[in-house]
N, C-alpha and C positions, 0 to 999 in steps of 0.2 A: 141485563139490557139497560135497566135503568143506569148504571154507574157508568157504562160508556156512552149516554147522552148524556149526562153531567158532567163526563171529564170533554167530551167535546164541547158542549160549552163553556167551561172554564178553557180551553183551549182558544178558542173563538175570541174570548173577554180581553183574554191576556194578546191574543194579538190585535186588537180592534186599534192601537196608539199605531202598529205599523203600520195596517192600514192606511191611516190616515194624513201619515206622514209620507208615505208610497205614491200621493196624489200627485206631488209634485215634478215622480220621477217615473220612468219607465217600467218602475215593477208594477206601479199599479194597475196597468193591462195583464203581467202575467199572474198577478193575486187575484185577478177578478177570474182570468180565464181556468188559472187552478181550479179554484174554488167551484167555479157552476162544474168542468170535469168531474171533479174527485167527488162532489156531492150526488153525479148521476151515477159514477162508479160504488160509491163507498159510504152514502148518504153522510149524516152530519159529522162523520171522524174523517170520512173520505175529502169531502170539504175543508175541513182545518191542513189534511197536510196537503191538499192540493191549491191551496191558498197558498201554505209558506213556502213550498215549491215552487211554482208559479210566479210569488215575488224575484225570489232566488237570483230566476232564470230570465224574468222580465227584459224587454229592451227599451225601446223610446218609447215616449207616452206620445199619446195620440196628439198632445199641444205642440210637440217636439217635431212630430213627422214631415209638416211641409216647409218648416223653415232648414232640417235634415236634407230635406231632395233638393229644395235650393243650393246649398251648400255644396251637394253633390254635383250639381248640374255647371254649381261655377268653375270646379275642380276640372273638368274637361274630361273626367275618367271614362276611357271606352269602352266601348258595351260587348261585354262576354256572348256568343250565340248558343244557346244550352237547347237541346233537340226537347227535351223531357219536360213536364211542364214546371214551372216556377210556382213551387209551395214551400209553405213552415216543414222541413223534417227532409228535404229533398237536397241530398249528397252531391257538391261539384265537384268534376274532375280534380283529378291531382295535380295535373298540369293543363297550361292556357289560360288558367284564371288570374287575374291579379290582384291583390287585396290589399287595403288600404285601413291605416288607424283610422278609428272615430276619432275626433276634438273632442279632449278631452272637458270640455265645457256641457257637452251631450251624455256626458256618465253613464256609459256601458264603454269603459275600456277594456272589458273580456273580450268583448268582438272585435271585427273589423267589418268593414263595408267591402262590396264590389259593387256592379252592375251587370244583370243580368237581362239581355232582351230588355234591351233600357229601362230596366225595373231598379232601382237600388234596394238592397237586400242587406243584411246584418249575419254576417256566418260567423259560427261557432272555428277558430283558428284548428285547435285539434284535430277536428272531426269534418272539418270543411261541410259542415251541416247547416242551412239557412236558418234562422231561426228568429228573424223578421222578415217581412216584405214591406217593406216604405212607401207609402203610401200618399 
């Protein structure tokens, strides 16, 4: 027991530079959100890989968000009507939707944006899976 709270905290150590460099970008919401997950899942090892997970998969940082929906809002893009509710993990149809690059100034060029129920949203291309709600 003891060596795997030792190798989680050397795990923890070595990534504490990402961390901190993550501040400036949209993973640092999803290393935070990993991290508190994986720690109630998996306590202090579940924490290290739901941290670096988390970063991975990160989108816009929360400084990013309302100058994001601005930009969305100048765009004119019309708004998708989705019956179901608008959550993180909540699959859009295959078709009627239309999806749009981020600017690349915003660094999550994995996604794309839409607007859903006037909501702008960040979906995963592949999987047409939400995986922000802009806020």
């Amino acid at each position: 027991m003891s060596k795997k709270i030792l190798f989680a905290g050397a795990v923890l150590v070595a990534l504490a530079p990402v961390g901190a460099f993550a501040q400036s970008g949209g993973a640092a919401a999803g290393a935070t959100t990993g991290a508190v997950g994986g720690a109630i899942v998996g306590g202090p090892i579940g924490a290290a890989v739901g941290g670096v997970t988390g970063a991975i998969v990160g989108g816009l940082a929360d400084q990013q968000q309302p100058r994001f929906r601005q930009y969305v809002v100048t765009q004119g893009v019309p708004s998708y009507r989705y019956t179901e509710e608008v959550r993180v993990g909540a699959t859009l149809p295959a078709s009627g939707v239309q999806y749009y690059e981020v600017p690349a100034e915003y660094g999550v060029s994995n996604y794309r944006y839409t607007v859903v129920n006037d909501t702008p949203v960040l979906v995963e291309p592949g999987t047409r899976r939400i995986v922000q709600i802009v806020r």
